[in-house]
DRENDO-1510 file (C-alpha; in Angstrom, 1 decimal, always signed):
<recs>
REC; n; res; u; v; w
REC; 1; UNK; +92.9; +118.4; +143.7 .
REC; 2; UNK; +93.0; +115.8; +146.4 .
REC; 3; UNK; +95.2; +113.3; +146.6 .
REC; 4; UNK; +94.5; +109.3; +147.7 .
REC; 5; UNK; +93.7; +108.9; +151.3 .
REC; 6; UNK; +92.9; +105.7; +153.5 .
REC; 7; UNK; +90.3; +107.6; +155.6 .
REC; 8; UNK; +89.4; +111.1; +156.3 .
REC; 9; UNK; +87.6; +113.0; +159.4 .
REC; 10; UNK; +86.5; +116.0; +160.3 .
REC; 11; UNK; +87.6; +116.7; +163.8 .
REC; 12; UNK; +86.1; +119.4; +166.0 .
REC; 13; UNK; +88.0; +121.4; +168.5 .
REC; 14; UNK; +85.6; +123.1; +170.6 .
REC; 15; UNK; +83.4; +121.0; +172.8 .
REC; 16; UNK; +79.5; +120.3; +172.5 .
REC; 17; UNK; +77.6; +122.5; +170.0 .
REC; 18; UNK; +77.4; +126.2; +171.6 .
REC; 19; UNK; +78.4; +128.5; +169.3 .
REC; 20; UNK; +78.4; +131.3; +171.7 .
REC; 21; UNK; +80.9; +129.1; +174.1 .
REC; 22; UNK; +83.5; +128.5; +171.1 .
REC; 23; UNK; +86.7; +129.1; +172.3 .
REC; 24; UNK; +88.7; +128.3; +169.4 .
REC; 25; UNK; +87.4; +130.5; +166.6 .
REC; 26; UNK; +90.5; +130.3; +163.8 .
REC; 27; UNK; +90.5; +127.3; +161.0 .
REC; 28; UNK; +94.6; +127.6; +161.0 .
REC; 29; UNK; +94.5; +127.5; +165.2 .
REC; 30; UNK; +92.2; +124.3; +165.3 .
REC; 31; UNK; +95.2; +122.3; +161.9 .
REC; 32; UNK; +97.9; +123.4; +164.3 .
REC; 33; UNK; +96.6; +121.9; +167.6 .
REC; 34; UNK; +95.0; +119.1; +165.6 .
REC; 35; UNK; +98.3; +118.5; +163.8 .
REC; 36; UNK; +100.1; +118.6; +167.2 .
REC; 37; UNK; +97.6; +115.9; +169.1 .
REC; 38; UNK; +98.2; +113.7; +166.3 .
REC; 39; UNK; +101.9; +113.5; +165.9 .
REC; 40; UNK; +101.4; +112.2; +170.1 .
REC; 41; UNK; +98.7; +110.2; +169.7 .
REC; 42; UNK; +101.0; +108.4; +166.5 .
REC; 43; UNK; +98.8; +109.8; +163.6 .
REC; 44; UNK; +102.0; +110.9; +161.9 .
REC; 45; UNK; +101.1; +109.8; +158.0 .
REC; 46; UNK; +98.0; +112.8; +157.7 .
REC; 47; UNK; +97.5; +115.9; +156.0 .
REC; 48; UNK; +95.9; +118.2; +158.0 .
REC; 49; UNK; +93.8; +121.4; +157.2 .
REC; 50; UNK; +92.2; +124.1; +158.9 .
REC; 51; UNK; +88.4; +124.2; +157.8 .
REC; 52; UNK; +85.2; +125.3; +159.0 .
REC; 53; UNK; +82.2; +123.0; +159.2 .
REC; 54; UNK; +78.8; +124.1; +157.8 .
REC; 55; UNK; +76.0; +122.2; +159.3 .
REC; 56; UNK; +72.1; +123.8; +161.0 .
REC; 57; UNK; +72.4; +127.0; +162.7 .
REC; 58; UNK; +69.5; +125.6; +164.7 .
REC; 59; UNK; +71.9; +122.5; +165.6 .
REC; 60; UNK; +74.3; +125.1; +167.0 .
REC; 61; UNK; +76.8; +125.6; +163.9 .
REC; 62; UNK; +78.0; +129.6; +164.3 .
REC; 63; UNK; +77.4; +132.3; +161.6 .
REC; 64; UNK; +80.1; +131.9; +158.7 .
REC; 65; UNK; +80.6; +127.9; +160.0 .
REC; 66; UNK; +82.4; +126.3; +162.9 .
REC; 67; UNK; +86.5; +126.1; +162.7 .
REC; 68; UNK; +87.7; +122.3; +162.6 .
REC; 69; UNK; +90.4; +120.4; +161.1 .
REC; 70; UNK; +90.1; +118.3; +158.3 .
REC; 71; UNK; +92.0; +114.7; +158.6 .
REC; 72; UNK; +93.6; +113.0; +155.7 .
REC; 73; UNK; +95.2; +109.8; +156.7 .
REC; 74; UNK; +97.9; +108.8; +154.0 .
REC; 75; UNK; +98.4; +105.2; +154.9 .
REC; 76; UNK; +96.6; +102.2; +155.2 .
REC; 77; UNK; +93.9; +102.6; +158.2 .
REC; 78; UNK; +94.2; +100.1; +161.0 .
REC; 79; UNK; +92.1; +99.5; +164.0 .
REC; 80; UNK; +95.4; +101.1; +166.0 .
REC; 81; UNK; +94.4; +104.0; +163.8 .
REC; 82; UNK; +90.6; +103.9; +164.5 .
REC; 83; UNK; +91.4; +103.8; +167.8 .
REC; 84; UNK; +94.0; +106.8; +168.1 .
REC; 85; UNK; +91.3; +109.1; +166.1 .
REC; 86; UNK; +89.0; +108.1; +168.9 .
REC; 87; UNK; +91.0; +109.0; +171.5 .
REC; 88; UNK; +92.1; +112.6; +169.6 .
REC; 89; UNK; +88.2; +113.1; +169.7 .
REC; 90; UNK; +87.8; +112.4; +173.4 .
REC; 91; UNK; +91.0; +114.5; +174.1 .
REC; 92; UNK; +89.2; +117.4; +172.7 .
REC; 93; UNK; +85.8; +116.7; +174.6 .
REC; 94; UNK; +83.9; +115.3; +171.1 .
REC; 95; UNK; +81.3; +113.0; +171.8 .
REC; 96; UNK; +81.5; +111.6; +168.4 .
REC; 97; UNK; +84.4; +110.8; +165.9 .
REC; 98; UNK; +83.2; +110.1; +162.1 .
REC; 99; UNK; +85.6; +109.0; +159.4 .
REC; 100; UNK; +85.0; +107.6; +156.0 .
REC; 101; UNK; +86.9; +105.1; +154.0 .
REC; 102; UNK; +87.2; +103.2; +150.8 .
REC; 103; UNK; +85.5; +100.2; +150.8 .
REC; 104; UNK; +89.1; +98.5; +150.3 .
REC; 105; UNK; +89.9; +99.3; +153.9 .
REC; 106; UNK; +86.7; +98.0; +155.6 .
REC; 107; UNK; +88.7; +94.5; +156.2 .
REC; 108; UNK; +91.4; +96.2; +158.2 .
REC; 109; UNK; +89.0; +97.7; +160.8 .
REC; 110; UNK; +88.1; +95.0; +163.0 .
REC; 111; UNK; +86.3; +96.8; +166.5 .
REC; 112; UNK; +83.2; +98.5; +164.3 .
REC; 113; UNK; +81.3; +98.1; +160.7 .
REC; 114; UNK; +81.0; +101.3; +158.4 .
REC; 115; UNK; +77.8; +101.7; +156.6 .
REC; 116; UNK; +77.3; +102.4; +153.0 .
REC; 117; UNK; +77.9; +106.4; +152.0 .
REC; 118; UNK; +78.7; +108.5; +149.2 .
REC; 119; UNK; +80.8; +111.5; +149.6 .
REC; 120; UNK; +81.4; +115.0; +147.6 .
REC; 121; UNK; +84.1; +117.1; +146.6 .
REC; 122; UNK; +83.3; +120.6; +145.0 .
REC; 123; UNK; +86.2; +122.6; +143.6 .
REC; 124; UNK; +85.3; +126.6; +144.4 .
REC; 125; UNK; +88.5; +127.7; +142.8 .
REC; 126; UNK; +90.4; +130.8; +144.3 .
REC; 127; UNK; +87.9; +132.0; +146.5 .
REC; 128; UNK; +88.0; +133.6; +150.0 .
REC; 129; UNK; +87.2; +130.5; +152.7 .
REC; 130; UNK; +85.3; +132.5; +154.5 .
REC; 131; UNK; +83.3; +134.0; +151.6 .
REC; 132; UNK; +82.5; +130.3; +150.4 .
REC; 133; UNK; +81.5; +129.1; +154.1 .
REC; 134; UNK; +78.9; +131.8; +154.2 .
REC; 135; UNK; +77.4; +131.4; +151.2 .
REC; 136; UNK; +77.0; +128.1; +151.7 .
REC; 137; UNK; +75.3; +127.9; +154.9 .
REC; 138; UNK; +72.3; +130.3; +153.6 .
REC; 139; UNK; +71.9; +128.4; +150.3 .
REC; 140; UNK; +71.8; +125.0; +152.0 .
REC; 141; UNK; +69.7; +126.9; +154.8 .
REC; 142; UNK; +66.9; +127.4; +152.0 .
REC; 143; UNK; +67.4; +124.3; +150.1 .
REC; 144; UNK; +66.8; +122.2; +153.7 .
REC; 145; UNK; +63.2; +124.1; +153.5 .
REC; 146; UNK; +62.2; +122.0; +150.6 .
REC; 147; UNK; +64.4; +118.5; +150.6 .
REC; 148; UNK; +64.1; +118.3; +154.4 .
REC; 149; UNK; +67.7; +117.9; +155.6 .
REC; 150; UNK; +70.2; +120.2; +155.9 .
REC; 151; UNK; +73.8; +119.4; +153.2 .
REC; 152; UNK; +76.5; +119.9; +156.1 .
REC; 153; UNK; +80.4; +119.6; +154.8 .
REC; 154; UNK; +83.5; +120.9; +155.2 .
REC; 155; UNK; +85.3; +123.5; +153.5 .
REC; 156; UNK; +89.0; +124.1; +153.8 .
REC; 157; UNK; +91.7; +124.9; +151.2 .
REC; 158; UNK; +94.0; +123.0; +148.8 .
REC; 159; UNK; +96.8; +124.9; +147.1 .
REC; 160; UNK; +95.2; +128.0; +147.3 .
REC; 161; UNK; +91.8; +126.6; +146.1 .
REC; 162; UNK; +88.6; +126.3; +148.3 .
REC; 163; UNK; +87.3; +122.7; +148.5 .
REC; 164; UNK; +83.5; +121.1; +150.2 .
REC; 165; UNK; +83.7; +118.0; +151.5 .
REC; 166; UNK; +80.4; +116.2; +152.0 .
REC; 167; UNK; +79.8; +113.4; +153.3 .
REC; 168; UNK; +76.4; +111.6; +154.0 .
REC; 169; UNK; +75.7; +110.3; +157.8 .
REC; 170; UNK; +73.5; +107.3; +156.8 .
REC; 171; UNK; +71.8; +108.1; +159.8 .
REC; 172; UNK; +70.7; +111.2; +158.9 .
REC; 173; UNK; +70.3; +111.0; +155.0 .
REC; 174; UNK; +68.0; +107.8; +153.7 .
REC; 175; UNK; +68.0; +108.7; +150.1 .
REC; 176; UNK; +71.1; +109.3; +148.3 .
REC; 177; UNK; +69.8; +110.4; +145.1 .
REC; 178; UNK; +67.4; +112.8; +146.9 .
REC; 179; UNK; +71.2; +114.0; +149.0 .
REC; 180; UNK; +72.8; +114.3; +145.5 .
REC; 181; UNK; +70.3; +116.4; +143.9 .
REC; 182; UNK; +70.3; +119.2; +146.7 .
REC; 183; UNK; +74.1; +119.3; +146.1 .
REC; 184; UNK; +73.3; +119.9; +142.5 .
REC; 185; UNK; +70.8; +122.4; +143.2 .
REC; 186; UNK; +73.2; +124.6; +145.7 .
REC; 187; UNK; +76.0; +124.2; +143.3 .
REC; 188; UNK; +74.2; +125.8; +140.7 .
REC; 189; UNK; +72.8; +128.5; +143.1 .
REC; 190; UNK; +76.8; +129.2; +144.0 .
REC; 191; UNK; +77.7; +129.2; +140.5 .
REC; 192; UNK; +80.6; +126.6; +140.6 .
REC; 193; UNK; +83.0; +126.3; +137.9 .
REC; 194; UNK; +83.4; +122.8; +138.7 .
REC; 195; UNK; +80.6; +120.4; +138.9 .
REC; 196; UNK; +80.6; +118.0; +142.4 .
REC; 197; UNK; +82.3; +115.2; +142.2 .
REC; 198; UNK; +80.6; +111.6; +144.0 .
REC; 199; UNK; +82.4; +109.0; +145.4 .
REC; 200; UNK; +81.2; +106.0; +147.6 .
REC; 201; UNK; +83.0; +104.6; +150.8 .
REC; 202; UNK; +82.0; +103.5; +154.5 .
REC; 203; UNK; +81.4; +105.8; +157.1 .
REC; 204; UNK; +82.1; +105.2; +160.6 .
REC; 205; UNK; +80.9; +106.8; +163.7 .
REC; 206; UNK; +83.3; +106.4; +166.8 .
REC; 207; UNK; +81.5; +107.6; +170.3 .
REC; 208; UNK; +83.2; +108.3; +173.1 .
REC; 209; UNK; +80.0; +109.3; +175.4 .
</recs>
């Protein structure tokens, strides 16, 4: 469903972590003036979707998830790269930038380390985005009661189908396995007809505070 990339990131649109102050509300508004940022800032080899980030209500994320776009580079990273996703985060007031890669890239960024991660992609089939997004956040909601983290991803569509991305901030996830099994467990409580898939890469975390 997805094809190879060199590095993927979820970048927000709306500054800080208000829901209430959101001004961009619309997945497809936040991939056009995403797309548009990174064709100036040089980021002309990406795919870019419209998605909405699940992560803790408490944390800020709105009802139904926060609209963001979803960053597929499709050639080799650089740190010209690393530092042009940077810049497209500070551009639209982020404090952080994250991005993941296959461990086959590390040598080509040269400014920063990544540190060891595993990432997710769940298949929903044809299913409404929205529909997916709020189911979601009130599964993973009650699963956080009992693993004591919250799963956060993204979830944006791929030739019609809705996809999760996940991927684990070391910093906030210290047991893998443990990560992996919730995904299981909300899986099973959304009934997917496709099992997650787990892949390994770097992550990186790019601040521009």
């Amino acid at each position: 469903m997805l094809r190879r990339s060199f590095a993927t990131c979820v970048m927000g649109v709306n500054p800080g972590y208000n829901s209430n102050d959101f001004e961009i509300r619309d997945p497809d508004k936040a991939r056009r003036l995403v797309a548009r940022l990174c064709t100036q800032a040089g980021l002309t080899q990406a795919r870019i979707s419209g998605g909405l980030c699940l992560y803790a209500v408490d944390r800020g994320c709105p009802i139904g998830g926060e609209p963001v776009a979803f960053i597929q580079l499709t050639d080799p990273i650089s740190q010209e790269k690393v530092d042009n996703l940077g810049q497209l985060g500070a551009t639209l007031g982020q404090e952080f930038v994250s991005f993941v890669t296959p461990h086959d890239q590390a040598e080509k960024i040269s400014a920063i380390s990544g540190e060891n991660t595993a990432s997710c992609i769940i298949d929903f089939g044809l299913q409404d985005l929205c529909r997916v997004a709020e189911m979601w956040q009130k599964v993973a909601a009650r699963e956080a009661k009992s693993a004591g983290f919250h799963v956060s991803g993204t979830c944006f569509k791929v030739y019609g189908h809705v996809v999760m991305r996940l991927d684990a901030n070391p910093r906030r996830i210290t047991d893998m396995h443990k990560w992996k099994r919730s995904i299981g467990r909300i899986c099973r409580q959304m009934k997917s007809s496709q099992p997650p898939r787990f892949d390994k890469g770097l992550y990186y975390n790019l601040s521009n505070s």
